[in-house]
MDAnalysis code that builds the backbone (N, CA, C; Angstrom):
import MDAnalysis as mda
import numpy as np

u = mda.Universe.empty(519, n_residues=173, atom_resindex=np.repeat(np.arange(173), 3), trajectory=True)
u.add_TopologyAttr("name", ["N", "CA", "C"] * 173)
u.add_TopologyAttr("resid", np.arange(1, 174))
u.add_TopologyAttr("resname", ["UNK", "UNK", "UNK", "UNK", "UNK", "UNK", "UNK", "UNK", "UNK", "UNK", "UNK", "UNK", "UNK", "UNK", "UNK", "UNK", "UNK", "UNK", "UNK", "UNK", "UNK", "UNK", "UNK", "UNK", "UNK", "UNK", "UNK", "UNK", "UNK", "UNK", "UNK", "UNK", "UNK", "UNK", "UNK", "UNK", "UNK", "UNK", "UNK", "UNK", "UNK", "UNK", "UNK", "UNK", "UNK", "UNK", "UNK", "UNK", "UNK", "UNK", "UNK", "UNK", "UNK", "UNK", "UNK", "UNK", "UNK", "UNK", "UNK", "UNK", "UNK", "UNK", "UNK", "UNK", "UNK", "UNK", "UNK", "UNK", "UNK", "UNK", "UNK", "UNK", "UNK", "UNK", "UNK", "UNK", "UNK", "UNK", "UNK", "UNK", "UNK", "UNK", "UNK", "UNK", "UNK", "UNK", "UNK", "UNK", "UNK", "UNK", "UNK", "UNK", "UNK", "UNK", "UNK", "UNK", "UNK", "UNK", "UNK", "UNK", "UNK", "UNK", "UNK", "UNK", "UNK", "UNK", "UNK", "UNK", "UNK", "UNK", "UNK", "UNK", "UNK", "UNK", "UNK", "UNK", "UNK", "UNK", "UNK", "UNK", "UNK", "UNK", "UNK", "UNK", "UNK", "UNK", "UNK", "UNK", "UNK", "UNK", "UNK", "UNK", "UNK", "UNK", "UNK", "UNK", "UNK", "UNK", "UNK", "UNK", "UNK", "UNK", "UNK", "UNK", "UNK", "UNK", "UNK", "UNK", "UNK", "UNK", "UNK", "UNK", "UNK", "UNK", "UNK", "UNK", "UNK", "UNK", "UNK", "UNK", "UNK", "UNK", "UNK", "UNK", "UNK", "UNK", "UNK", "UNK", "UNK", "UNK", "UNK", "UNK", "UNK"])
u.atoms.positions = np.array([
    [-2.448, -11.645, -16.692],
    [-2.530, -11.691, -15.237],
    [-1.172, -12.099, -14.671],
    [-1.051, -11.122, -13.705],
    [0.528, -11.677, -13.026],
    [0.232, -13.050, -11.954],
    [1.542, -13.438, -11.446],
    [1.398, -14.963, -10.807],
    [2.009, -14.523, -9.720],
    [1.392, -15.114, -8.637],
    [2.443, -14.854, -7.166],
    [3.845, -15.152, -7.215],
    [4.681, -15.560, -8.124],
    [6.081, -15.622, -8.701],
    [6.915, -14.794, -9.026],
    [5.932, -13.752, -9.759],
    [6.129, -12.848, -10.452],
    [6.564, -11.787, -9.685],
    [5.763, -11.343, -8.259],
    [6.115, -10.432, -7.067],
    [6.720, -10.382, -6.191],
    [7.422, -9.528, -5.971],
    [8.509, -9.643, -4.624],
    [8.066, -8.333, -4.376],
    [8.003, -8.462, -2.456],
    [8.440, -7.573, -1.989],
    [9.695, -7.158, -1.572],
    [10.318, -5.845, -1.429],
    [12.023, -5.024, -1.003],
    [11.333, -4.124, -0.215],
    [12.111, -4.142, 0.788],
    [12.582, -2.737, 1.692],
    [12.553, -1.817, 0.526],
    [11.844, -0.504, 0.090],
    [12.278, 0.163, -0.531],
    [13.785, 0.821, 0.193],
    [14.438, 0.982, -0.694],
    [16.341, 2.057, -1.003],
    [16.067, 2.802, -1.705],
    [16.722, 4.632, -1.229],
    [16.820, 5.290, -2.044],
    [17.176, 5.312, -3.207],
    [17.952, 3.997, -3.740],
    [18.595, 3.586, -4.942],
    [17.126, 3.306, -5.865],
    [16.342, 2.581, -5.452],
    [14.929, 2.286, -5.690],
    [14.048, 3.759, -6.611],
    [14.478, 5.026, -6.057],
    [13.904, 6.495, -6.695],
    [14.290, 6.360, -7.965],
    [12.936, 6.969, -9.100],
    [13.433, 7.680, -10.344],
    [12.600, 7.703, -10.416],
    [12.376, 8.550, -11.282],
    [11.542, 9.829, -11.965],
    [10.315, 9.403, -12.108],
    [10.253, 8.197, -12.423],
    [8.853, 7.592, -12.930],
    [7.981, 7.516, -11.208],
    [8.706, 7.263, -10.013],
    [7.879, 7.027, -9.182],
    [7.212, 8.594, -8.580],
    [8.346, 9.537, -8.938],
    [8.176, 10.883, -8.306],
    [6.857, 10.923, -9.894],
    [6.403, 10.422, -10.396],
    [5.895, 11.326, -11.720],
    [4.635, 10.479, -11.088],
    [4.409, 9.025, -10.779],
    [3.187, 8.318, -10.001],
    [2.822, 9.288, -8.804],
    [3.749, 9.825, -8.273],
    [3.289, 10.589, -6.838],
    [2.211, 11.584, -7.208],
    [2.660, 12.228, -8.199],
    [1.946, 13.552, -8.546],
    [1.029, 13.526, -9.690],
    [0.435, 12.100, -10.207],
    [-0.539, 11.903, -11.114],
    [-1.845, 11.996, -10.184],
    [-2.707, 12.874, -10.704],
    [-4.325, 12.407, -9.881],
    [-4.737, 11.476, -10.273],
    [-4.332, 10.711, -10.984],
    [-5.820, 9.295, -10.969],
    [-4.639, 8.338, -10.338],
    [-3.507, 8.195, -10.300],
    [-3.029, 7.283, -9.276],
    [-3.170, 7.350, -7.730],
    [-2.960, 8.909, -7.404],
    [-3.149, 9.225, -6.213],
    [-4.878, 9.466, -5.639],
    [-5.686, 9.187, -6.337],
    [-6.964, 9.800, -6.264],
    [-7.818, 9.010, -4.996],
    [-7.034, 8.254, -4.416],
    [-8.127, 7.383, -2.965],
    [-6.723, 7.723, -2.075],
    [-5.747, 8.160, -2.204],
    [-4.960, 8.665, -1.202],
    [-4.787, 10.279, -0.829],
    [-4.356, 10.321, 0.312],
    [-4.276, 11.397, 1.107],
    [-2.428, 12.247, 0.220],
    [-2.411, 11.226, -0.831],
    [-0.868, 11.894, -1.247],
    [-1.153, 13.035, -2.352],
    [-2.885, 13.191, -2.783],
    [-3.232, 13.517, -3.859],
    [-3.011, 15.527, -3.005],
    [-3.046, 15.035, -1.886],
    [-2.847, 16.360, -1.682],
    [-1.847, 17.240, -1.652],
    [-0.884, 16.457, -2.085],
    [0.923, 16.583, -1.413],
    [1.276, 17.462, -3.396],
    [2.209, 18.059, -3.208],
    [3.174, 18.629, -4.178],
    [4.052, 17.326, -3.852],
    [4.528, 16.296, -4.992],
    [5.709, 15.815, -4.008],
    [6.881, 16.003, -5.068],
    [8.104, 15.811, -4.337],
    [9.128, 16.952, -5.093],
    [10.777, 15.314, -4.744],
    [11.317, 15.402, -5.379],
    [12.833, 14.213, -5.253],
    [13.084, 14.261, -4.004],
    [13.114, 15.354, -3.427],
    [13.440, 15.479, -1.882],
    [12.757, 14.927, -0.638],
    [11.052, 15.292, -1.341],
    [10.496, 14.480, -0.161],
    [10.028, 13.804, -0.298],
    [10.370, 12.161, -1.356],
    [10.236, 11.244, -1.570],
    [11.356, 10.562, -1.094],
    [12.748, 11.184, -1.018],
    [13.633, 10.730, -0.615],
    [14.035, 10.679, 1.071],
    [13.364, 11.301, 1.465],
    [13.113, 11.679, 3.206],
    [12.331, 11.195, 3.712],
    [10.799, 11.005, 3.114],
    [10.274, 9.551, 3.399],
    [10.676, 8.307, 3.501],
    [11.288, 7.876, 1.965],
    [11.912, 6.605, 2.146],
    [13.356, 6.655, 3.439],
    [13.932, 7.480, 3.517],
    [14.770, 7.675, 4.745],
    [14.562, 7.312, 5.952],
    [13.438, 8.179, 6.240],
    [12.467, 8.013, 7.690],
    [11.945, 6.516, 7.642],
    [11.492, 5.786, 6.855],
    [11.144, 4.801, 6.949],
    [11.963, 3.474, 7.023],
    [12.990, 3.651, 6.546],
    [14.163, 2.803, 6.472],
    [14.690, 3.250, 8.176],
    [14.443, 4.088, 8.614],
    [15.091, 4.389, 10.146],
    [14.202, 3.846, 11.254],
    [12.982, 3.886, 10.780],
    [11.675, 3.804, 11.630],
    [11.867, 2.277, 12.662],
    [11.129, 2.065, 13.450],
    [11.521, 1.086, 13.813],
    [9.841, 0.143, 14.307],
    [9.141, 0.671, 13.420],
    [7.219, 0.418, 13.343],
    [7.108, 0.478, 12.024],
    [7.194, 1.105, 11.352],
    [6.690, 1.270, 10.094],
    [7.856, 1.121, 8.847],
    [7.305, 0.091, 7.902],
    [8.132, -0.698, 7.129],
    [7.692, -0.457, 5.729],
    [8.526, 0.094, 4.592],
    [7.984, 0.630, 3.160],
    [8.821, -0.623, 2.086],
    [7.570, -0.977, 1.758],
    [8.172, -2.270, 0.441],
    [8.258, -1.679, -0.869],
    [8.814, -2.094, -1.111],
    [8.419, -2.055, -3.361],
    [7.674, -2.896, -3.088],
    [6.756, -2.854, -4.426],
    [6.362, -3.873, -4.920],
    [7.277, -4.052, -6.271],
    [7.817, -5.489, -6.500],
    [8.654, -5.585, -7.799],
    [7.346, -6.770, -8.955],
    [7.870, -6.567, -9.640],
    [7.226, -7.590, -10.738],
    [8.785, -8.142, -11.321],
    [8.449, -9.031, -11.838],
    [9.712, -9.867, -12.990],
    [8.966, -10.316, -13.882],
    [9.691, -9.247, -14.712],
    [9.362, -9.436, -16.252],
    [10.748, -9.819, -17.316],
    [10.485, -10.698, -17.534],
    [11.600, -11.000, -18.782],
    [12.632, -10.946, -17.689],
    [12.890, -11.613, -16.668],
    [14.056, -11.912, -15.706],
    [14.461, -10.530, -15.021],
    [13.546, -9.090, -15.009],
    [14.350, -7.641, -14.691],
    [12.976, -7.515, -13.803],
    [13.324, -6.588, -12.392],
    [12.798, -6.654, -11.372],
    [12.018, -5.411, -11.997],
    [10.624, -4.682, -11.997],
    [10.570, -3.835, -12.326],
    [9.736, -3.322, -11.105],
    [9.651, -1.896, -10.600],
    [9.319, -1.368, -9.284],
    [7.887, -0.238, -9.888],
    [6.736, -1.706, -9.390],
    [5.171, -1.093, -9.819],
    [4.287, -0.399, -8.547],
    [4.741, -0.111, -7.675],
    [4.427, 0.228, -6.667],
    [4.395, 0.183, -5.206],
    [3.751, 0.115, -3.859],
    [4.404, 0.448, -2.597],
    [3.470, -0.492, -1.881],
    [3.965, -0.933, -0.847],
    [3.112, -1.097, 0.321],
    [3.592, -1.138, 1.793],
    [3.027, -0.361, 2.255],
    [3.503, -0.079, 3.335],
    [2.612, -1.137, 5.097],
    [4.033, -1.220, 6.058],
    [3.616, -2.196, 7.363],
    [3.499, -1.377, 8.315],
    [2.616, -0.836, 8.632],
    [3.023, -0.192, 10.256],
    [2.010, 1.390, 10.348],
    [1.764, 2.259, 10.818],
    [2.623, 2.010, 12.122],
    [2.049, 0.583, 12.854],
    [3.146, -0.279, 13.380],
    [2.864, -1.521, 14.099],
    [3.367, -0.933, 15.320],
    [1.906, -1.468, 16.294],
    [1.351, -1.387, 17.857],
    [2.374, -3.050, 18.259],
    [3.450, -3.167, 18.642],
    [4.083, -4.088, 19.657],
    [3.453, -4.680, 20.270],
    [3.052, -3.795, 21.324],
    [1.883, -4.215, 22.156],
    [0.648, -5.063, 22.458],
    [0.154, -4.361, 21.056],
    [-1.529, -5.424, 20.575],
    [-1.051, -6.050, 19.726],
    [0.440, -6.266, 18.870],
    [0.360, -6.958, 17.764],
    [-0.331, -6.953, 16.496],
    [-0.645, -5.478, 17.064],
    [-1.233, -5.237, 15.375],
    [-1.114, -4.135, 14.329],
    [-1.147, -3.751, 13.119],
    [-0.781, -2.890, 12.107],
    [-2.123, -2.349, 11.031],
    [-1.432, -1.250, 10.814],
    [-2.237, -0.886, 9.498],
    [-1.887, -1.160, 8.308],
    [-1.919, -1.578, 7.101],
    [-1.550, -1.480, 5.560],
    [-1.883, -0.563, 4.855],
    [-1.202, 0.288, 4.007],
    [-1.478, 0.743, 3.320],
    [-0.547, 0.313, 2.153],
    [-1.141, 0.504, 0.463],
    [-0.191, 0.691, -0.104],
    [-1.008, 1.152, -1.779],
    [-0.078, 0.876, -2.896],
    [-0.901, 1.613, -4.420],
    [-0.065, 0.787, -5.758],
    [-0.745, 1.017, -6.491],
    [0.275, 0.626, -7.738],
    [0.006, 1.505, -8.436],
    [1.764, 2.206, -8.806],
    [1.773, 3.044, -9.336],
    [1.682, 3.213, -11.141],
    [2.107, 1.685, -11.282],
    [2.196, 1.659, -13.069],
    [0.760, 1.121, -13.559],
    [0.135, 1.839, -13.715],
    [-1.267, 2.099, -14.074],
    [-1.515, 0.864, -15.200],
    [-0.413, 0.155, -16.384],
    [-0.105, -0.447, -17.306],
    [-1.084, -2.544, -15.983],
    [-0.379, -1.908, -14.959],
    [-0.475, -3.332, -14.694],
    [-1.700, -3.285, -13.198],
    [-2.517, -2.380, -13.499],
    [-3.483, -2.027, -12.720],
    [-4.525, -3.194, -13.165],
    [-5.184, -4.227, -12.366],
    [-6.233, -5.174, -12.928],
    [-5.535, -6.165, -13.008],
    [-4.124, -6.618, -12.669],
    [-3.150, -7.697, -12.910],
    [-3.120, -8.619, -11.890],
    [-3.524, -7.996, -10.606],
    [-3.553, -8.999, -9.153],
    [-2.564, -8.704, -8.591],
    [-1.976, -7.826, -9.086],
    [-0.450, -7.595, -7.894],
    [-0.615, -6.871, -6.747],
    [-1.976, -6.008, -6.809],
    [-2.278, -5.430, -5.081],
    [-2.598, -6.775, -4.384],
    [-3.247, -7.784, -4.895],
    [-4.013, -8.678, -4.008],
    [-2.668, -9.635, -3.673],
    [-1.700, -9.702, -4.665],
    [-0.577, -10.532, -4.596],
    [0.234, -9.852, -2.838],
    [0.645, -8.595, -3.278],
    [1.420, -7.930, -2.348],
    [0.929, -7.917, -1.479],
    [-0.213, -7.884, -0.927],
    [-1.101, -7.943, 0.439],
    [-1.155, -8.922, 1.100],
    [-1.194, -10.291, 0.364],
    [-1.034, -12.050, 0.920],
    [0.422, -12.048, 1.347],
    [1.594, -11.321, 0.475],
    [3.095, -11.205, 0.866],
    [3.245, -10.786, 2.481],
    [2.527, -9.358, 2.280],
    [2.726, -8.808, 3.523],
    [2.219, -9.075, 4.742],
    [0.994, -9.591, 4.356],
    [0.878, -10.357, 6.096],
    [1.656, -11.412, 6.344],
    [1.991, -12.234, 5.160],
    [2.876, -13.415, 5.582],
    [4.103, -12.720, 6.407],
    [4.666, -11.344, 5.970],
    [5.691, -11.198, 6.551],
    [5.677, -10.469, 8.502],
    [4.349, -9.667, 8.140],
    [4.024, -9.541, 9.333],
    [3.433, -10.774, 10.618],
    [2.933, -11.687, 9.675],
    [3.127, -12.932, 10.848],
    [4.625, -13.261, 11.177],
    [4.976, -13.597, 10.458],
    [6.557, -14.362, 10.013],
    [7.990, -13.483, 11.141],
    [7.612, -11.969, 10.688],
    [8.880, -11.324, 11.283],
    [8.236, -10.217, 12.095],
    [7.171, -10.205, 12.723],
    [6.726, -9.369, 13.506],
    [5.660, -9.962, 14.345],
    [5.343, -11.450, 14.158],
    [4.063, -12.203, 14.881],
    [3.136, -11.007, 15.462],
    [2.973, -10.704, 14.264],
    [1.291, -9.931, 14.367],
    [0.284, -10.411, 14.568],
    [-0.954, -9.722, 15.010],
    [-2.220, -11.090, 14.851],
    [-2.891, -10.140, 14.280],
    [-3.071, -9.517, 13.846],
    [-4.111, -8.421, 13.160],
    [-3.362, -7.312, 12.234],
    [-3.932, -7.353, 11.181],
    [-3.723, -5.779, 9.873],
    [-5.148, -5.393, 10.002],
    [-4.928, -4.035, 9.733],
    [-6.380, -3.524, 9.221],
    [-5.817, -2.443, 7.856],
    [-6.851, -1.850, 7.310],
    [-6.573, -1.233, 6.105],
    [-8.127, -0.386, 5.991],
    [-7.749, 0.945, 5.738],
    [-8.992, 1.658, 5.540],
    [-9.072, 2.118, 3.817],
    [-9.833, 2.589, 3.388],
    [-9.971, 3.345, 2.383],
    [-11.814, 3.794, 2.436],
    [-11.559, 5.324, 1.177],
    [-12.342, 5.523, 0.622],
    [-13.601, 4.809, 0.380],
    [-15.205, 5.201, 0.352],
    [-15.819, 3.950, -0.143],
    [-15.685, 4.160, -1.823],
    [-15.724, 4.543, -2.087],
    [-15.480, 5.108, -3.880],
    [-14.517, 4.034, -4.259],
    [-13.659, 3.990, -3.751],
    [-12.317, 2.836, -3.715],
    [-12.918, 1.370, -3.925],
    [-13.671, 1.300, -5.088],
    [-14.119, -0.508, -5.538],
    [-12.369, -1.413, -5.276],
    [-11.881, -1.208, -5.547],
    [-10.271, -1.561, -5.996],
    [-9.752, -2.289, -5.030],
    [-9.554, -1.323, -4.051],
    [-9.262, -1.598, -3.011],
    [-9.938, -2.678, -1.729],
    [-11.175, -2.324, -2.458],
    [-12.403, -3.195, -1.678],
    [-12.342, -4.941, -2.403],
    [-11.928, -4.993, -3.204],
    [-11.967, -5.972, -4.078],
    [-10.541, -6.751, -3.351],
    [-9.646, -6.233, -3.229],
    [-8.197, -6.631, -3.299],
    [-8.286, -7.214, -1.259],
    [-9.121, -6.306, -0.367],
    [-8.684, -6.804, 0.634],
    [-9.513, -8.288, 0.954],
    [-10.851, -7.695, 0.232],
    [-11.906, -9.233, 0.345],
    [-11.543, -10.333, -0.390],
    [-10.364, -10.067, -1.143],
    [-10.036, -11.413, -1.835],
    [-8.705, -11.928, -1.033],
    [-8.330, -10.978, -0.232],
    [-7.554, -11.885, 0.707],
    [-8.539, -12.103, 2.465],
    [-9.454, -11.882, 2.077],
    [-10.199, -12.227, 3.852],
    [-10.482, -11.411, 4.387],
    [-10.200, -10.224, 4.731],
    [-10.707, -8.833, 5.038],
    [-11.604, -8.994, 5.374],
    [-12.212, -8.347, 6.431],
    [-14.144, -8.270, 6.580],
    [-14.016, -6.256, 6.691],
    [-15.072, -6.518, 6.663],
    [-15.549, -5.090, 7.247],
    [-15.620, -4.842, 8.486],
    [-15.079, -4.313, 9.013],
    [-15.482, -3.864, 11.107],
    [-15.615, -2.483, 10.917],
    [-15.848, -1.579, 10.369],
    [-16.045, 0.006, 10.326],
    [-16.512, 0.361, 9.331],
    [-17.222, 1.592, 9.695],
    [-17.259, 2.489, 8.456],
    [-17.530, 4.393, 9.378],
    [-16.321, 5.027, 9.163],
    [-16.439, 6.428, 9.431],
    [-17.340, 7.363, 8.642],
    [-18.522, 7.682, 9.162],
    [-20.054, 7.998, 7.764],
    [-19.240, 9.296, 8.156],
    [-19.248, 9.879, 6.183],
    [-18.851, 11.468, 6.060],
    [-17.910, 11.479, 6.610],
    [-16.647, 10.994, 6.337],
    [-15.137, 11.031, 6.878],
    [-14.659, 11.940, 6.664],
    [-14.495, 11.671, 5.202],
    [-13.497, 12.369, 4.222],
    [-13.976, 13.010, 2.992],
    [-13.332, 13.894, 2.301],
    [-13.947, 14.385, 1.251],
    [-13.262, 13.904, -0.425],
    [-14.313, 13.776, -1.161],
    [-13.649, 12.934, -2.174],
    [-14.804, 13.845, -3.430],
    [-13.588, 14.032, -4.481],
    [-14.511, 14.498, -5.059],
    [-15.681, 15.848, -5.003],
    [-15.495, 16.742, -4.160],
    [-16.179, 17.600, -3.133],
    [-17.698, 16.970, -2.711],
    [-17.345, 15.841, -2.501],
    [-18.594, 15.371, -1.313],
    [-18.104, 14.582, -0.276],
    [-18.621, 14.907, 0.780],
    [-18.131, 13.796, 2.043],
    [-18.886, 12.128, 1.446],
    [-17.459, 11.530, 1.936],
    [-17.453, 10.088, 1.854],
    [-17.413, 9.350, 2.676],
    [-17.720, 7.876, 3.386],
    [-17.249, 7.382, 4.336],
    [-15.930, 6.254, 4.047],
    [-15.498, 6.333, 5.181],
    [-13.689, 5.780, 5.346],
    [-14.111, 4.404, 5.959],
    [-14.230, 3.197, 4.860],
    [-14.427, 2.165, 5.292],
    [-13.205, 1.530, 6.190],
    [-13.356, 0.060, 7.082],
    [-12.395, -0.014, 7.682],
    [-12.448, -1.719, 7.888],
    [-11.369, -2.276, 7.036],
    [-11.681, -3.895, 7.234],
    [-10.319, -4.654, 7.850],
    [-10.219, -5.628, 8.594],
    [-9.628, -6.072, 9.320],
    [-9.703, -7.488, 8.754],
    [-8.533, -8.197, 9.500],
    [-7.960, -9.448, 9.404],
    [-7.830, -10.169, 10.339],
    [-7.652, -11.100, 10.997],
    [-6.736, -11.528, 12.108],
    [-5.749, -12.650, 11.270],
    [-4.883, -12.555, 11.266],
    [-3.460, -13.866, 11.184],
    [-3.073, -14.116, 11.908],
])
């Protein structure tokens, strides 16, 4: 089990790209509760994402790092925004891509990170985060940081070729 020590979040940098993350993009069982499962994704438009997002001035793309044996290693993403100014509030999304450290606590780790930072450097008062209901994982990771449920979109989305509903749980910080 990893330790909240162990994780850092980064601004993802194009310096941040290699092969292994473009090879997570285009695996189906990593991508399989995201909307990326639908994407071809190719060096280019992984690199134009992270671009756009580094320019953006709402929406904020982290690594997730681990430290292992003192070397930062880059297990997956989570993303801040788009953030509403206004209401002070955001969506989360994010994944781990190294399947090796899937069950480790580092989604639930990176998620306690990121609101801290969205209180901290954006005085947010609210994240929300949707997923899949199929998505145990995900369901697990937001209720262990406080999450409730406030939604559920019946027959949203299609998963699997059956309509699913797009649960929807919220926070306030």
């Amino acid at each position: 089990m990893i330790n909240e020590n162990q994780v850092t979040l980064k601004l993802l940098k194009i310096k941040d790209y290699t092969s292994k993350y473009l090879a997570w993009m285009n695996n189906k069982k990593i991508t399989l509760f995201t909307e990326q499962r639908h994407i071809k994704h190719t060096k280019k438009k992984i690199l134009k994402f992270i671009k756009d997002k580094r320019k953006s001035k709402n929406e904020f793309l982290f690594g997730i790092f681990v430290n292992v044996n003192n070397k930062l290693i880059h297990v997956g993403n989570i993303k801040l925004g788009p953030i509403n100014f206004i209401h002070k509030t955001s969506d989360i999304s994010y994944f781990i891509g190294e399947e090796k450290y899937w069950g480790a606590n580092i989604a639930s780790i990176a998620i306690k990170k990121i609101l801290k930072v969205a209180k901290k450097n954006f005085r947010l008062k609210k994240i929300t985060a949707s997923f899949y209901q199929d998505n145990i994982g995900s369901k697990k990771v937001l209720t262990k940081n406080n999450f409730l449920k406030e939604g559920e979109l019946k027959k949203q989305l299609i998963h699997k070729n059956k309509r699913v509903s797009n649960f929807i749980y919220g926070k306030n910080i």
